[in-house]
Each structure stands twice: as structure tokens, then as C-alpha cells.
C-alpha positions, 0 to 999 in steps of 0.5 A: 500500500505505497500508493493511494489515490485521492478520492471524493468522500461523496463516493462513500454513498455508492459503496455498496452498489460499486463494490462486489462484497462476498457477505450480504447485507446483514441486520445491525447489532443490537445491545439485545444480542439479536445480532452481533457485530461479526466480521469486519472485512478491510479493503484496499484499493485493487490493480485498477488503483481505484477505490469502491471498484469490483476489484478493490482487495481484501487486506484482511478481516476479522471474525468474532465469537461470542458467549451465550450472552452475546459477549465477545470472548474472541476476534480472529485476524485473517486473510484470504488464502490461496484462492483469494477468495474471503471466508474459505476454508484455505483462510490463513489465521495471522492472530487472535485476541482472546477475552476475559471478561467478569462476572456482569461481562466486562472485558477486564483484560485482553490476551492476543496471540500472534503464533500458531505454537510448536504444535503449529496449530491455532487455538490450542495451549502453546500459542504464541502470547505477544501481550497481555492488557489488563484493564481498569474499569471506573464505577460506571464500568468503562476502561479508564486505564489499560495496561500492556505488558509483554513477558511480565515487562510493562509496554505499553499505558493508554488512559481514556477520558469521558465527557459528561454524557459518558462518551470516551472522547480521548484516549492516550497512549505512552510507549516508554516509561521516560527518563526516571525509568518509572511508569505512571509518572510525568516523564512517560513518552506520549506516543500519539493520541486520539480525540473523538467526536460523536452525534447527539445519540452518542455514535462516534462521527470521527476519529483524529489521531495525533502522533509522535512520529509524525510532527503531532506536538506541532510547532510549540512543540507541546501536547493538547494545544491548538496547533497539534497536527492529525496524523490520520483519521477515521470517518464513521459512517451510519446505515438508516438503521442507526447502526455502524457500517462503514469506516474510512481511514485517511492518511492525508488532507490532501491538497487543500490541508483539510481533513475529511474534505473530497479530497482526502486520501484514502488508506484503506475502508472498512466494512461491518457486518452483523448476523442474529445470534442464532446464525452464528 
């Protein structure tokens, strides 16, 4: 993906009618578990170099599996196989997260797996662990803190903030523990940041990310001012059900300087899918 081409955010509304998808279209989730959010499939722009054509690539996709009460306890990151072809049995597993949830079905940590093991078989006892990531949850039982360690070692904090409607409108994430060698203190290395801006039913509209890497401080060369830069976003779009179904990621603003204008560039897209809890 070296190349991208700009793209007209208007397209989006075409979506469904220019690209051949593989899954039918599948009802919303509901909170009620009569359906749940089961695939996530990620498209990239294929050998055309267009976007929202018949032969846009999937890069991969994910699966998710559920408990009896509708809970995700696993999600599966694959890609297509030999044939090509999405959803066949020739499939190749690239990682998985598993979930622990407590008592009331609240993840309280995530576990992702990115080996097969010395059995070489996916899902079985001696897979591969690249991190574990323990979260604490505030009153109203929303992660307020992450935890990531690798082999017992601390990586990784990610802190999220609230808005007064209950709205996870920040989240930031540090990658070092800085120079005093401690986690959890002033001096730990911001690696980026994400602000999000929602509707008033509380669907999240875009996402914004602002990166170390990438001049995120800006010119005063501080976080959380006016003129931090966006690295890349996200626009999230809705069916007239109210429910998730698209998800476009930009990485750039295109020749205007503007984000989520008609000419933004365009990394990848992202496709929901849902199915009743009886079909799964």
C-alpha cells in the first residue's frame, strides 16, 4: 500500500452498489444480542488503483465469537488464502485476541496471540502470547486505564477520558516509561493520541489521531494545544438503521490541508457486518 489515490468522500454513498462484497447485507447489532457485530472485512484499493471498484482487495478481516450472552470472548485476524477468495476454508489465521471478561461481562483484560505454537496449530495451549492488557474499569464500568505488558515487562499505558454524557472522547497512549525509568509518572513518552467526536445519540462521527512520529506536538512543540497536527483519521459512517457500517481511514488532507474534505486520501475502508445470534 505505497500508493493511494485521492478520492471524493461523496463516493462513500455508492459503496455498496460499486463494490462486489462476498457477505450480504446483514441486520445491525443490537445491545439485545439479536445480532452481533461479526466480521469486519478491510479493503484496499485493487490493480485498477481505484477505490469502491469490483476489484478493490481484501487486506484482511476479522471474525468474532461470542458467549451465550452475546459477549465477545474472541476476534480472529485473517486473510484470504490461496484462492483469494474471503471466508474459505484455505483462510490463513495471522492472530487472535482472546477475552476475559467478569462476572456482569466486562472485558477486564485482553490476551492476543500472534503464533500458531510448536504444535503449529491455532487455538490450542502453546500459542504464541505477544501481550497481555489488563484493564481498569471506573464505577460506571468503562476502561479508564489499560495496561500492556509483554513477558511480565510493562509496554505499553493508554488512559481514556469521558465527557459528561459518558462518551470516551480521548484516549492516550505512552510507549516508554521516560527518563526516571518509572511508569505512571510525568516523564512517560506520549506516543500519539486520539480525540473523538460523536452525534447527539452518542455514535462516534470521527476519529483524529495525533502522533509522535509524525510532527503531532506541532510547532510549540507541546501536547493538547491548538496547533497539534492529525496524523490520520477515521470517518464513521451510519446505515438508516442507526447502526455502524462503514469506516474510512485517511492518511492525508490532501491538497487543500483539510481533513475529511473530497479530497482526502484514502488508506484503506472498512466494512461491518452483523448476523442474529442464532446464525452464528
Amino acid at each position: 500500500m505505497n500508493k493511494y489515490r485521492f478520492i471524493s468522500l461523496c463516493a462513500v454513498l455508492l459503496l455498496q452498489t460499486t463494490v462486489n462484497i462476498t457477505l450480504a447485507a446483514e441486520p445491525a447489532q443490537s445491545t439485545t444480542t439479536k445480532n452481533l457485530r461479526h466480521k469486519e472485512v478491510k479493503y484496499v484499493a485493487g490493480l485498477d488503483k481505484a477505490w469502491f471498484t469490483g476489484d478493490d482487495q481484501i487486506y484482511h478481516y476479522f471474525i468474532c465469537e461470542f458467549d451465550n450472552k452475546g459477549n465477545t470472548i474472541l476476534k480472529k485476524r485473517l486473510t484470504t488464502g490461496a484462492d483469494k477468495t474471503p471466508f474459505t476454508q484455505d483462510d490463513v489465521v495471522e492472530e487472535y485476541e482472546a477475552y476475559t471478561l467478569d462476572e456482569h461481562g466486562n472485558t477486564t483484560c485482553t490476551t492476543l496471540f500472534d503464533k500458531p505454537g510448536n504444535d503449529n496449530t491455532w487455538f490450542t495451549k502453546d500459542d504464541g502470547v505477544r501481550y497481555v492488557e489488563n484493564y481498569k474499569l471506573n464505577a460506571g464500568k468503562q476502561k479508564i486505564k489499560a495496561t500492556r505488558t509483554a513477558n511480565g515487562n510493562t509496554t505499553r499505558i493508554i488512559t481514556f477520558s469521558y465527557n459528561n454524557k459518558g462518551y470516551n472522547t480521548e484516549d492516550v497512549e505512552y510507549s516508554a516509561a521516560g527518563k526516571d525509568g518509572t511508569w505512571g509518572t510525568e516523564d512517560d513518552v506520549l506516543e500519539k493520541y486520539h480525540k473523538y467526536e460523536f452525534d447527539s445519540e452518542g455514535n462516534i462521527l470521527k476519529s483524529l489521531e495525533f502522533h509522535a512520529n509524525h510532527n503531532g506536538k506541532g510547532k510549540d512543540d507541546k501536547w493538547f494545544t491548538d496547533d497539534d497536527m492529525v496524523f490520520a483519521v477515521k470517518k464513521h459512517l451510519y446505515g438508516s438503521n442507526g447502526q455502524l457500517e462503514k469506516e474510512l481511514k485517511g492518511i492525508g488532507c490532501g491538497p487543500d490541508g483539510t481533513w475529511f474534505t473530497d479530497d482526502d486520501v484514502l488508506q484503506y475502508y472498512t466494512l461491518i457486518h452483523y448476523a442474529p445470534a442464532r446464525d452464528r
